[in-house]
Backbone as JSON Lines, residues from 0, in Angstrom:
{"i":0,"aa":"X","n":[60.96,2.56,183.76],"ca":[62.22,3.26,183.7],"c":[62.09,4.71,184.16]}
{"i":1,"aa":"X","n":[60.97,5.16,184.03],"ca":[60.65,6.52,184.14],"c":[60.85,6.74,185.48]}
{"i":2,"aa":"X","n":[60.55,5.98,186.6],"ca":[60.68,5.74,188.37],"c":[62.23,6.36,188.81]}
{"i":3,"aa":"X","n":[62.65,4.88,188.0],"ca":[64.49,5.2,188.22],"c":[64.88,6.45,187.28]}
{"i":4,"aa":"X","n":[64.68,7.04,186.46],"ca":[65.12,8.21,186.26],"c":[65.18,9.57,186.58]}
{"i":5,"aa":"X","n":[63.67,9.12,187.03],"ca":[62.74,10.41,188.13],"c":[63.92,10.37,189.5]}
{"i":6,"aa":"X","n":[64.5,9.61,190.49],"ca":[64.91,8.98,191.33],"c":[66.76,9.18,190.7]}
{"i":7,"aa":"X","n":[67.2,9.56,190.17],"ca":[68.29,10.01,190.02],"c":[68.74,11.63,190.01]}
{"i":8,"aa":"X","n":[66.93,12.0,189.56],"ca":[66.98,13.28,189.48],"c":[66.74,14.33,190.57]}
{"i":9,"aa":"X","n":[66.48,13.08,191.53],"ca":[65.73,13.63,193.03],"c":[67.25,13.61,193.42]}
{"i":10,"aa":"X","n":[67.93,12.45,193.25],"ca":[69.07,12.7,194.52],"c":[70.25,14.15,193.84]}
{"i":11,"aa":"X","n":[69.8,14.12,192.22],"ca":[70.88,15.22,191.94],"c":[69.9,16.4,193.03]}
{"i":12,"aa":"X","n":[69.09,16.68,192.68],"ca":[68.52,17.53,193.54],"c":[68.76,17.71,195.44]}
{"i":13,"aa":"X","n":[68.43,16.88,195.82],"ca":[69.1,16.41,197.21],"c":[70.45,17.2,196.73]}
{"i":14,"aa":"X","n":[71.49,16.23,196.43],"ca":[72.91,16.66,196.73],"c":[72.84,18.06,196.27]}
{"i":15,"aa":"X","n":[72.7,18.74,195.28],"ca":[72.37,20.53,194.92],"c":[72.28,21.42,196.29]}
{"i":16,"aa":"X","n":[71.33,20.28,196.83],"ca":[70.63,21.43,197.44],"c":[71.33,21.4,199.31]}
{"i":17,"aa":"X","n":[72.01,20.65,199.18],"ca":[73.02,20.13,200.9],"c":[74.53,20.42,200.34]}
{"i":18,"aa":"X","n":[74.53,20.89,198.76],"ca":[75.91,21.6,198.11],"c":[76.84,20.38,198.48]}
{"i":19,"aa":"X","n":[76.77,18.9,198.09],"ca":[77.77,17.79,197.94],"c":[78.02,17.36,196.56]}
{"i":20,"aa":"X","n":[79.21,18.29,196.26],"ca":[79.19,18.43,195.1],"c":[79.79,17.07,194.34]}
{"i":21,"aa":"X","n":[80.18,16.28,195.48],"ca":[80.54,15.07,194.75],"c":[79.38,14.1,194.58]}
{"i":22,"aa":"X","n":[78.38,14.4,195.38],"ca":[77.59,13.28,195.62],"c":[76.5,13.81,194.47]}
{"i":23,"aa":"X","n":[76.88,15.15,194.19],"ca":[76.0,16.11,193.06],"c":[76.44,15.29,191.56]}
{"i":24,"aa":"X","n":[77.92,15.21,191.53],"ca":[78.59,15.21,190.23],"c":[78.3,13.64,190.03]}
{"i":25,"aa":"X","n":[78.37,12.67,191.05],"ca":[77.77,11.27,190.93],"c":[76.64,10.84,190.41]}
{"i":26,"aa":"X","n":[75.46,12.16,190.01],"ca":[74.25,11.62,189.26],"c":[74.88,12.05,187.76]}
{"i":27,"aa":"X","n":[76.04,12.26,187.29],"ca":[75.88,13.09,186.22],"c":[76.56,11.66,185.09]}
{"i":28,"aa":"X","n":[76.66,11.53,183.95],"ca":[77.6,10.74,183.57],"c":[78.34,11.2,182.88]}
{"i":29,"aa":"X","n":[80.17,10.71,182.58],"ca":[81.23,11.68,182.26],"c":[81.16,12.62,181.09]}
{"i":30,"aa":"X","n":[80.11,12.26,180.33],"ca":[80.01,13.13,179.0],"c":[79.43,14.3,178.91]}
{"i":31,"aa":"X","n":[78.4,14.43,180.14],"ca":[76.97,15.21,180.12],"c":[77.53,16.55,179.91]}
{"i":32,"aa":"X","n":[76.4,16.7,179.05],"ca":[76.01,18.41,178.65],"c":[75.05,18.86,179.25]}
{"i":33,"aa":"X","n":[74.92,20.27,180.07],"ca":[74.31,21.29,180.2],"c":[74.05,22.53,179.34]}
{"i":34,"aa":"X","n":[73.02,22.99,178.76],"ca":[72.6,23.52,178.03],"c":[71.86,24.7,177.99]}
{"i":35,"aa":"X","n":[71.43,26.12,177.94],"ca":[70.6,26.74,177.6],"c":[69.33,25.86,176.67]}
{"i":36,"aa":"X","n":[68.2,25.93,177.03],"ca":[67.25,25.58,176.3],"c":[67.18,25.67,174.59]}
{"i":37,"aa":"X","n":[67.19,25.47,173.37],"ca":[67.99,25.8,172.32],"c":[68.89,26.95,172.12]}
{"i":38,"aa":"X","n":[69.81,26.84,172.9],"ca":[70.61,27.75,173.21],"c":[72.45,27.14,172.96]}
{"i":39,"aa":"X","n":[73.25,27.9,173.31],"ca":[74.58,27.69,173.88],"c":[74.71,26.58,174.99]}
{"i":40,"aa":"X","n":[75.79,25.17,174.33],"ca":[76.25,24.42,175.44],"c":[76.84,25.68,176.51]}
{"i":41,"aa":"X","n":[76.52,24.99,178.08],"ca":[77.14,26.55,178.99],"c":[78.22,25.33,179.75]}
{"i":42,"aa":"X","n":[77.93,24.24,179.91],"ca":[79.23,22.95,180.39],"c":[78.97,21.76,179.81]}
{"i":43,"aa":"X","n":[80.39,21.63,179.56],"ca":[80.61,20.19,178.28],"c":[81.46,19.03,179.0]}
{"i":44,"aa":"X","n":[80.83,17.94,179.3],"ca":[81.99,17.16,180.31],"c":[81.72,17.28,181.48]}
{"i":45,"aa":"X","n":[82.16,16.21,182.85],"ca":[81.81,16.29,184.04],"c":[82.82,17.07,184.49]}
{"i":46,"aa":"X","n":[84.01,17.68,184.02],"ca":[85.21,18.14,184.77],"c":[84.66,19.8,184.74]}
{"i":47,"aa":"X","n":[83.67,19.88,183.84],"ca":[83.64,21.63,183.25],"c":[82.1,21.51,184.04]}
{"i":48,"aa":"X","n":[81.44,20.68,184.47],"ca":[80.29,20.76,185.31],"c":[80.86,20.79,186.97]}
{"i":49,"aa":"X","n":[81.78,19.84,187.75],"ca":[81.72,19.86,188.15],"c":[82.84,21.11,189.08]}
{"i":50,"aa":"X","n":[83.31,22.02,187.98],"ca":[84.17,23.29,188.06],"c":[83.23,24.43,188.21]}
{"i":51,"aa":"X","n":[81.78,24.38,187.38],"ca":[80.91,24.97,187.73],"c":[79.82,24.87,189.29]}
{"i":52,"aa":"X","n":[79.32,23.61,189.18],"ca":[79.13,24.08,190.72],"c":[79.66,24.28,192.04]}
{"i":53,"aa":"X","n":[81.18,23.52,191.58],"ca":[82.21,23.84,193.02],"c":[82.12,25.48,192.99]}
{"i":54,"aa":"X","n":[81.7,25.82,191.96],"ca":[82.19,27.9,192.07],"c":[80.75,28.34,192.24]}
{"i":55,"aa":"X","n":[79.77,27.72,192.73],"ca":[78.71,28.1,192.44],"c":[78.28,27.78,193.75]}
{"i":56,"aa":"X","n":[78.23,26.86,194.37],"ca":[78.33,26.41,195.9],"c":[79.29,27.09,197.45]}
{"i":57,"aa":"X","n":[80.35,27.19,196.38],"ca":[81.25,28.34,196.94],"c":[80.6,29.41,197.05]}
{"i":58,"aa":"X","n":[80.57,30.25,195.91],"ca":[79.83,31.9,196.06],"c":[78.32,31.98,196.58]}
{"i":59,"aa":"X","n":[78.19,30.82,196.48],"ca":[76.21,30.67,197.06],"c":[76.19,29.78,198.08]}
{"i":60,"aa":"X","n":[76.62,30.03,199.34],"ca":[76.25,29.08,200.27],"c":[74.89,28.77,200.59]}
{"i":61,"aa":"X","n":[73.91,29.53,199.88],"ca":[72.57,29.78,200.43],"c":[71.5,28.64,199.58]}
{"i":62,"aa":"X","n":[72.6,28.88,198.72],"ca":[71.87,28.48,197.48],"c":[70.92,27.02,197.6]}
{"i":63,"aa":"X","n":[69.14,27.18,197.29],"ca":[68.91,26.17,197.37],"c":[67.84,26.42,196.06]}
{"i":64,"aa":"X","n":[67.67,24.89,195.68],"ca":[66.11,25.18,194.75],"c":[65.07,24.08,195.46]}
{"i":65,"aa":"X","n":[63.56,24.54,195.2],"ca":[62.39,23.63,196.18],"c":[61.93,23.61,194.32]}
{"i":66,"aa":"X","n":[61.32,22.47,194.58],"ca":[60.97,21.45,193.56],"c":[59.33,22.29,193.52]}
{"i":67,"aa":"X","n":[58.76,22.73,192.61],"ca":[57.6,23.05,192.21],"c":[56.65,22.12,191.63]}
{"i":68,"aa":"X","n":[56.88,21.21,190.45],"ca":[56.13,20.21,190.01],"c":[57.68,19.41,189.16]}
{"i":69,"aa":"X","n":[57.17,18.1,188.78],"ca":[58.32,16.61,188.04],"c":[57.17,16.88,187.11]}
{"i":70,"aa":"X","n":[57.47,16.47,185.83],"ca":[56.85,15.58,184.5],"c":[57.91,14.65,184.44]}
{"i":71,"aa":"X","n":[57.72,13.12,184.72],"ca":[58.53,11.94,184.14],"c":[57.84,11.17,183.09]}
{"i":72,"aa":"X","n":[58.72,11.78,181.47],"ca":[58.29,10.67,180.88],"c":[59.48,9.86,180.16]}
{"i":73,"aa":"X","n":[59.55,8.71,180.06],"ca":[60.6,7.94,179.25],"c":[61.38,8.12,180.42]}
{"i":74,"aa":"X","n":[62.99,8.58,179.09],"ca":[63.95,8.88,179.9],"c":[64.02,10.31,180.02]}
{"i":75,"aa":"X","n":[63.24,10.96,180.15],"ca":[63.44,12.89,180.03],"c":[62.37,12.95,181.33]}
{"i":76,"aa":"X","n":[63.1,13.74,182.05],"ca":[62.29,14.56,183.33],"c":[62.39,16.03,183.1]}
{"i":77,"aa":"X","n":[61.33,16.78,183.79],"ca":[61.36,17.87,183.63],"c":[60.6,18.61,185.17]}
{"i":78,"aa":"X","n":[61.68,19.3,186.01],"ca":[61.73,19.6,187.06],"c":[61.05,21.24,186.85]}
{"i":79,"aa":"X","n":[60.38,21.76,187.33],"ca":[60.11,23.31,187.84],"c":[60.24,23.63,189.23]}
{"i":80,"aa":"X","n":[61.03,24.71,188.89],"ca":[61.73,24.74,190.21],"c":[61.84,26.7,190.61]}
{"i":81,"aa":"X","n":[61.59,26.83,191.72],"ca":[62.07,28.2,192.36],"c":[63.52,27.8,192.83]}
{"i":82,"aa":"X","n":[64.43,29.17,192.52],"ca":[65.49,28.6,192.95],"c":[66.11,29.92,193.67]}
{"i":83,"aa":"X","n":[66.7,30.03,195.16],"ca":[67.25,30.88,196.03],"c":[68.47,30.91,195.8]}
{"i":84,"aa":"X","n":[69.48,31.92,195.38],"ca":[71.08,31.64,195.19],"c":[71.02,32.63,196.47]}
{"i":85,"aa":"X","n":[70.67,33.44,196.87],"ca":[71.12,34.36,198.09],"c":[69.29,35.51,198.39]}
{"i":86,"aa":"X","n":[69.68,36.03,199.43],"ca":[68.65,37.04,199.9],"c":[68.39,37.81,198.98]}
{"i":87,"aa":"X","n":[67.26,38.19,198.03],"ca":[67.45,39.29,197.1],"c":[67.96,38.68,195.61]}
{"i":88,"aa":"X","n":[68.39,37.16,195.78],"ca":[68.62,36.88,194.58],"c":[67.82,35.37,194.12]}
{"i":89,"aa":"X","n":[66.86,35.71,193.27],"ca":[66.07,33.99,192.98],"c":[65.26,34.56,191.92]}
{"i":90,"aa":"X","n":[64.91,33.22,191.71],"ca":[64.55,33.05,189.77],"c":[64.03,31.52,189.56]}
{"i":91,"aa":"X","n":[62.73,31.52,188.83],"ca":[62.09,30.56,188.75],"c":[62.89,29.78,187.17]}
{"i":92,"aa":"X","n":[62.97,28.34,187.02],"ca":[63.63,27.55,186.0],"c":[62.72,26.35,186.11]}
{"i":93,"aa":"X","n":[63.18,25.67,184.92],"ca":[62.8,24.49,184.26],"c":[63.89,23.61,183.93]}
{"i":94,"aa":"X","n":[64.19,22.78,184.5],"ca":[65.36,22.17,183.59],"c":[65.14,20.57,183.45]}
{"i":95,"aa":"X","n":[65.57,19.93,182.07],"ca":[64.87,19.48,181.41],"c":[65.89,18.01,181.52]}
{"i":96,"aa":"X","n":[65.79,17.28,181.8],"ca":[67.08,16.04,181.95],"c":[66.76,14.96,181.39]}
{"i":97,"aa":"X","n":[67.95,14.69,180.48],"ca":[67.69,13.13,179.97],"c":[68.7,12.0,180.52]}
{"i":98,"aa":"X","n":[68.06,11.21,181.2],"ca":[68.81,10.24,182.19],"c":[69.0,9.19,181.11]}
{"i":99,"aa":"X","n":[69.95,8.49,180.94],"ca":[70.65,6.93,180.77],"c":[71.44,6.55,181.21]}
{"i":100,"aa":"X","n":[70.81,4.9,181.27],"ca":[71.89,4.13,182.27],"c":[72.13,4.6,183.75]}
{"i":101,"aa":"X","n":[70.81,4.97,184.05],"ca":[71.12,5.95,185.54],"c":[71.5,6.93,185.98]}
{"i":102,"aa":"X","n":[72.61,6.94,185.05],"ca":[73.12,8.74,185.02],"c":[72.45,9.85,183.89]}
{"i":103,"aa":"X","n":[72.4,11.17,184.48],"ca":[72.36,12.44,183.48],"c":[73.19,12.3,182.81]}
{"i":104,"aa":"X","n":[72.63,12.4,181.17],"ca":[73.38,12.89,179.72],"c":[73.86,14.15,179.32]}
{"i":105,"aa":"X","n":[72.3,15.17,179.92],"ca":[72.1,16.57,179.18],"c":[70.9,16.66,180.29]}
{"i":106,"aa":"X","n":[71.32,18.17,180.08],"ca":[70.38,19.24,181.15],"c":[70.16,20.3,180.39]}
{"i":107,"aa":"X","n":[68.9,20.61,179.8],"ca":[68.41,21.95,179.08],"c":[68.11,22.46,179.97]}
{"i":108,"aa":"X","n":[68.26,24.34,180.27],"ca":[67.84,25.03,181.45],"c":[66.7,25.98,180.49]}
{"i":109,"aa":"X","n":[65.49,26.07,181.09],"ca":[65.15,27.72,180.95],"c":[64.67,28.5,181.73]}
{"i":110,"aa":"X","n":[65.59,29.69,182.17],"ca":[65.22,30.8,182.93],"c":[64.54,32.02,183.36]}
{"i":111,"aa":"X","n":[63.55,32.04,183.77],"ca":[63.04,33.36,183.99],"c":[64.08,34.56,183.68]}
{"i":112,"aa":"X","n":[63.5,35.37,183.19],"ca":[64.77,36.44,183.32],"c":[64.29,37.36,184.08]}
């Protein structure tokens, strides 16, 4: 299971990173939470995720992240990632995904500051 979850998390990545935000919002499933790492839910629902990266794709055309190292275990992946939003603007993250049923549930982020 760990293959196919790893493999959902690649294409959210793919679509992120070619900014198709539908083909982005298609790995997600309708409930999923995004999260600060024990932190503040920051989007609740696919309508409040996918309001966030339409505005985020918009203001960041640049925007890409390159995959640093995967840990797949179970159903939880955990991506490290450098991530470019513009020239002068990037920041290394972790974000932490628990896939079921094929789709993302929840996405814990943690950010370099």
């Amino acid at each position: 299971m760990s293959e196919a979850n790893a493999r959902v998390v690649q294409r959210q990545l793919d679509a992120y990173n070619s900014q198709d935000l539908d083909a982005y919002c298609d790995c997600f499933s309708s409930d999923c939470v995004i999260a600060d790492l024990n932190g503040a839910v920051t989007s609740d629902g696919l309508a409040a995720i996918r309001a966030r990266y339409g505005a985020l794709f918009s203001e960041f055309p640049q925007n890409r992240a390159r995959l640093v190292n995967r840990i797949s275990v179970g159903e939880v992946v955990i991506d490290h990632e450098d991530v470019v939003r513009a020239p002068g603007n990037s920041f290394r993250c972790a974000a932490i995904y628990t896939v079921r049923d094929r789709g993302i549930v929840r996405v814990d982020f943690v950010r370099e500051p």
